[in-house]
Phi, psi and omega in degrees: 000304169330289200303314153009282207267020174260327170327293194289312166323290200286327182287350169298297194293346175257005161306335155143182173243200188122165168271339134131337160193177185267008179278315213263324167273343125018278196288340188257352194274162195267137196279313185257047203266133148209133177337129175257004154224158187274171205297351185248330171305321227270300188300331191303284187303319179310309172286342179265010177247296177329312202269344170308278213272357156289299187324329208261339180297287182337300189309312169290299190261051153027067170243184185220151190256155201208150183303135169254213163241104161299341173263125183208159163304122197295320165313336181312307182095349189275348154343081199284149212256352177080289183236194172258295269243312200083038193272352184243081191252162198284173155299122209236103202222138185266129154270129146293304178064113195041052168071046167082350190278353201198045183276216213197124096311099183234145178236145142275153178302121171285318176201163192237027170328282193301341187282328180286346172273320181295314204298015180257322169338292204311329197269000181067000169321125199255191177291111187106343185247158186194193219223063198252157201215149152257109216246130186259173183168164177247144144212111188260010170232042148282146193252102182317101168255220125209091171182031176204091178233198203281290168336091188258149173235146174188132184279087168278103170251194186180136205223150159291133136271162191257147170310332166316332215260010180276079200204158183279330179307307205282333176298305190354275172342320220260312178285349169275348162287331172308313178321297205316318193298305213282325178291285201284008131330313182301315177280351149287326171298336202265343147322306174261013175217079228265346204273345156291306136351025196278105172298004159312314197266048192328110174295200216271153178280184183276295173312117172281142160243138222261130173239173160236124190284019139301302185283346158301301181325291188260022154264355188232032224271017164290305198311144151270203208277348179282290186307352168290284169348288188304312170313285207320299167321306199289343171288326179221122163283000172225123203202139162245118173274124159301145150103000186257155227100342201265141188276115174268176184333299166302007165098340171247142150298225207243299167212179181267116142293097205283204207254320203240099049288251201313121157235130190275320177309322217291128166314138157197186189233159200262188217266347168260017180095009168267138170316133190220171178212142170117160211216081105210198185175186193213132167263129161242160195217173161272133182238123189270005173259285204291322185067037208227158151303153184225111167296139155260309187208133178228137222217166178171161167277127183281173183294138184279187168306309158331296182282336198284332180276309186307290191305301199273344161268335144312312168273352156091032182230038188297354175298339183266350159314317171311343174301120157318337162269338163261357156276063155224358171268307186305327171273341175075037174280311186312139199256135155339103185218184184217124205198178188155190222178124178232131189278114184256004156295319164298282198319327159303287190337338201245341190248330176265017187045035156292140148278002181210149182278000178272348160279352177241345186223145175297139159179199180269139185202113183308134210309303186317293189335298203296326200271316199275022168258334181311301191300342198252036188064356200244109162250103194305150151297130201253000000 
């Protein structure tokens, strides 16, 4: 019976995220919160980190900021699908358009992974050049928490690469300039708000520490993966988990991974010489207002002609090669790249000692939510 319920958690636990009822958030929202800024300080501190940390991101990883799609063609394929199982799907809506003779099948964007790799073509972007987008999105099969809604805001990017550079050395690199950008938000923002600086609250440390979520696995291998997380987090407070997608030793991945973004297959070896598999990861933090994991960002080097056919045969979706965006990975027109999405609403959330993503972005939020945030100090924006 144990193992049973160590089973179902986990298979429970790759169902997407969110906490799973309002009972359970309840028991988690923080019993002593009050703001440290008022709703126009707030708004203040919101653009002025939003404008930090595009200026700073471009800067470090050589990107250029470019228009993004709220919209796309459902034929397209371009759409990010979020997981494999297909338990997360975008919002879908038919145009007629010109009396029905020349219509559209259109989703709103879940994400603009795929859309930014053709978008390094279009833009003629070389090796070393990249991409940043202010990227909006639906995801309507969330389960409303708070710190999980149907409204995504996000610094989605995307940068060309070379083959050399499809190596953990090289994301490594990558995710400590994004850290160094998360940092120095914080101190700017508490520069211009000194009242953040509130010693209750440790800012973020200097240094990430790199896990491989194998080695995550068999340091907790009962745990699901939140709860995996969470140990980890009280231990190292800033941690990039590797690898996920890749299925581990218990028969689950780590989280559902979709085929064609991230690759998750590629063999590689961890830093004392054991076999490890993935090109990718999750930044994750201790968040001292909520006292919970907090995701910041997911990120990876993307799939080569290789990884992407190996990866679409696990899942069992090779029909999608036929698609334009994987054949332009298969045919290799499409360019190398390394990309990834920082949530910027969590990020506010976390550099301004908010407890709810609903004190930093405008959305929906069920009638229950808001009053039992009421009772905790916590009031969404309307």
């Amino acid at each position: 019976m144990a193992t049973d319920l160590v089973i179902d958690g986990k298979k429970a636990d790759l169902a997407g995220p969110g906490i799973g009822t309002y009972e359970e958030i309840e028991r988690v929202l923080p019993r002593d919160y009050r703001s440290l800024l008022d709703p126009r300080e707030t708004q203040l501190a919101i653009f002025a980190v939003k404008r930090y940390i595009e200026d700073e991101l471009c800067r470090e990883l050589g990107l250029m900021m470019v228009q993004v799609p709220l919209i796309v063609d459902a034929e397209s394929g371009v759409n990010d699908m979020l997981d494999r199982d297909g338990s997360r799907t975008p919002v879908q809506f038919h145009i007629s358009n010109d009396r029905g003779l020349h219509p559209i099948d259109a989703q709103v964007v879940q994400a603009a992974t795929k859309w930014k790799r053709m978008a390094l073509r279009q833009f003629g972007l070389q090796a070393g050049e990249g991409l940043c987008t202010d990227m909006r999105a639906v995801r309507k099969d969330y389960f409303l928490d708070h710190d999980h809604s149907a409204y995504v805001d996000q610094w989605d990017w995307e940068r060309v690469i070379t083959a050399e550079q499809r190596d953990l050395v090289f994301l490594k690199e990558v995710v400590r300039k994004i850290w160094k950008v998360l940092r120095g938000a914080e101190a700017h923002a508490q520069e211009l708000f000194p009242q953040l600086g509130d010693p209750r609250y440790p800012n973020l440390q200097e240094e990430i520490t790199f896990l491989h979520a194998e080695d995550l696995l068999a340091r907790y291998p009962d745990l699901p993966r939140k709860e995996r997380e969470t140990r980890i987090l009280q231990e190292y407070a800033a941690v990039f988990i590797v690898g996920i997608g890749w299925t581990l030793a218990d028969g689950y991945p780590h989280e559902m991974r979709a085929a064609d973004y991230d690759d998750w297959v590629t063999e590689t070896t961890s830093g004392d010489g054991r076999p490890m598999h993935g090109l990718n990861g999750d930044i994750l933090v201790w968040n001292p207002v909520t006292k919970r994991r907090h995701e910041l960002t997911s990120m990876g080097i993307r799939v080569d002609a290789g990884s992407l056919r190996r990866q679409l045969e696990i899942t069992g979706q090779l029909d999608w090669l036929e698609l334009p965006y994987h054949r332009g990975i298969a045919d290799g027109s499409l360019p190398l790249s390394v990309g990834g999405r920082i949530g910027q609403s969590r990020t506010q959330m976390l550099l301004l000692r908010k407890a709810h993503l609903g004190e930093v972005s405008v959305t929906v939020w069920p009638q229950v939510l808001k009053e039992m945030g009421a009772r905790y100090g916590i009031h969404v924006l309307d």
